[in-house]
N, C-alpha and C positions, 0 to 999 in steps of 0.2 A: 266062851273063853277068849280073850282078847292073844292076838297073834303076839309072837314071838317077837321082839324088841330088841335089834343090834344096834347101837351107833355108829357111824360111820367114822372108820380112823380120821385123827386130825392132827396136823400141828398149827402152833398159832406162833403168833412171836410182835416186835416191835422191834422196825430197824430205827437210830437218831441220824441225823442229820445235822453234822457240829463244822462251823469252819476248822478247815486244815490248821489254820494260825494261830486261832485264838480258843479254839474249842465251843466257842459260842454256839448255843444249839438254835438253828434256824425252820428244822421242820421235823415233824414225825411221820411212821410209817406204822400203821397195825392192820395187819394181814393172818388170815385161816387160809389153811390148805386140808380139802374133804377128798381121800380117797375114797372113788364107786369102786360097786361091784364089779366093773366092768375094765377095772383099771385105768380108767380116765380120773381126769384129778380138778377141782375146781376150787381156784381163788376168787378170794373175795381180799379187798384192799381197799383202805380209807389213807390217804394221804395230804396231811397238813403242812404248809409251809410259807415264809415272808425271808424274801431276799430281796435287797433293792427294791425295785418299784413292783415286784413281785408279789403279789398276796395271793397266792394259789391253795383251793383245796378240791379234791375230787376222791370219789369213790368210783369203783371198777370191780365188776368182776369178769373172769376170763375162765373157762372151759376148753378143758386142754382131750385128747385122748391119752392111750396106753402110753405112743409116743411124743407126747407132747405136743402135738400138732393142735392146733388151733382148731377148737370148734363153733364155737360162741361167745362175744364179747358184750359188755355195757359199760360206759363211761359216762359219768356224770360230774361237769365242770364248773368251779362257782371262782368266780374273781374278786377280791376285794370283799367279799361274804355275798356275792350276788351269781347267782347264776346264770350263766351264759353258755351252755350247749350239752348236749346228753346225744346217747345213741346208741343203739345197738348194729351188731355186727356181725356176721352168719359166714360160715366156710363151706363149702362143699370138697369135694375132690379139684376142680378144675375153676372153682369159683368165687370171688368173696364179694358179700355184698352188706350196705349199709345201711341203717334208714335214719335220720339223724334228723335236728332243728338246734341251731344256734342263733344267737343275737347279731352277728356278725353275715351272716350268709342265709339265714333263713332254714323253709325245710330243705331237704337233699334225701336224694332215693340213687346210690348208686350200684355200682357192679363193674368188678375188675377182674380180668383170666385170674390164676393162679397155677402155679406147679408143684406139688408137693415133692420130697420134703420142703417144707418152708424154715426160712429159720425162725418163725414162730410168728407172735402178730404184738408188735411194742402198744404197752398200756403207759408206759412210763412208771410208772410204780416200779422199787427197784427188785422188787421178789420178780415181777415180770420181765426185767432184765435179765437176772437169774436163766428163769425159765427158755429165755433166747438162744445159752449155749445146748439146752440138750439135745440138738442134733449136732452139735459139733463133730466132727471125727477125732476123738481124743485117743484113737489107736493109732496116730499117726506122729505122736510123740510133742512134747514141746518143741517151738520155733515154728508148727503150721500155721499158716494162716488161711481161712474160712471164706468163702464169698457166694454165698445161694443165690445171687443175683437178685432184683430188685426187691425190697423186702417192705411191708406193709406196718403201718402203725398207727397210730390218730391223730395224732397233730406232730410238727417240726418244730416247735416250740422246746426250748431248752426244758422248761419244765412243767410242759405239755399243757400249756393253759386257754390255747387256744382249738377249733373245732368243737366236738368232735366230727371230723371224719376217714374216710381215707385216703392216704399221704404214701410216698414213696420215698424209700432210701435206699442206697445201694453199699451202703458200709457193711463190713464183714470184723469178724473174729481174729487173732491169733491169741494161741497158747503159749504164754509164755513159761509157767512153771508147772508143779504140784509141788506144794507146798502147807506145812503146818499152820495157822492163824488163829491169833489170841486173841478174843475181843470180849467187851465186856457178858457175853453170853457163855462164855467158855472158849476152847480149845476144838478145832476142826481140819480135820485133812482136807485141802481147798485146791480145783484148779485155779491157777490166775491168767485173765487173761484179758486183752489191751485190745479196746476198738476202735478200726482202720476202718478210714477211706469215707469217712462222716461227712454226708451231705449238708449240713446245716452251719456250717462252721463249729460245732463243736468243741469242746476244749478238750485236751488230751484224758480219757478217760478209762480208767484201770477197776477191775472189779475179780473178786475173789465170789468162786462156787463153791458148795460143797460138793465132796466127791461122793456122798453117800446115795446115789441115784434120785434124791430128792431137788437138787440141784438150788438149795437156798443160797437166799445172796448171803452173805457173811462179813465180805466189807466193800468197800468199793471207796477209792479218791478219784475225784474231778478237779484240773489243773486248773490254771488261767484266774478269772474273775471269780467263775464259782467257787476257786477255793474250799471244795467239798471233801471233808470226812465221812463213810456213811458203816455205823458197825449195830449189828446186830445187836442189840442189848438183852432182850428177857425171851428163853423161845420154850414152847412145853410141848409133849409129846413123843413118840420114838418116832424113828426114822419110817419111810412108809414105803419104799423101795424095798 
């Protein structure tokens, strides 16, 4: 008799990428989220997009635990339709390490301390934005501001097109609201909240969480050049929180 057959909770969804000004849609986002048994959670994320001289597309997935913390990463990055660097990426307690090959740099085998909590590990994909506040301390009311000290991600690239490998940023969090947000996916109680102290020159950049312990992105504007609107459009599933 064949065993017993559960699936594993999911949500899925598709964030757009439209200019602020014109609404023109410049990229897409379609991402699964599978809770374990175990209560760790793991995305899987395809993101297309052409800004400017820009022709970025990459797939990722990231393996989180109970609390979010970073377990295991993969990034796979193609420029122009050409690929140019892949990688995976391992967390321990005290340790994160990478084993990578790009066009640009070659192979790379690294390893860098770490301190847990982390504020997580940036894929750039924006559901893994998302995922960056949930260690925030949101019992500390709006107007905190967050700084876990030096924080890990894959490339410093605006829209993460170069590496992969591992890269350093020391930018942090604040809370600015909770608040209600309407996008074309529906209706969602969101915190908002504004990212300080951006290593890369960054353009000012604001993003909306859900508050439902899932911590979906829901919307997010990026100022400056990029010009970015980004809202959730179609998402299925209940909440897994």
């Amino acid at each position: 008799m064949p065993a017993d057959f559960t699936p594993l909770r999911r949500r899925a969804g598709r964030i757009a990428y439209r200019s602020a000004t014109s609404g023109d849609l410049w990229g897409l986002e379609d991402f699964s989220v599978r809770l374990q048994a175990d209560q760790g959670r793991t995305l899987m994320v395809s993101c297309e997009m052409a800004h400017g001289e820009a022709h970025v597309t990459r797939f990722s997935t990231l393996a989180v635990d109970a609390a979010f913390q970073p377990l295991e990463a993969h990034v796979r990055i193609l420029n122009h339709g050409r690929p140019t660097g892949s990688g995976w990426f391992r967390f321990t307690e005290d340790m994160a390490e990478a084993e990578t090959a790009t066009l640009a740099e070659g192979r790379l085998s690294q390893q860098q301390p770490i301190a847990r909590p982390m504020r997580g590990f940036g894929i750039h994909a924006l559901m893994g934005d998302g995922w960056l506040a949930a260690s925030f301390p949101f019992d500390r009311g709006p107007g905190h501001t967050h700084f876990w000290g030096p924080s890990l991600l894959h490339s410093l690239h605006h829209f993460g097109a170069t590496g992969p490998m591992l890269v350093t940023s020391t930018s942090g969090l604040r809370h600015e609201a909770r608040e209600e947000v309407t996008v074309p996916a529906g209706s969602f109680d969101c915190h908002r909240l504004s990212f300080q102290g951006m290593t890369n020159n960054h353009p000012p950049y604001t993003m909306w969480i859900s508050a439902d312990g899932d911590f979906l992105y829901v919307k997010g504007v990026v100022e400056g050049y990029m010009d970015g609107l980004f809202q959730l459009e179609h998402l299925i599933g209940e909440p897994l929180a």
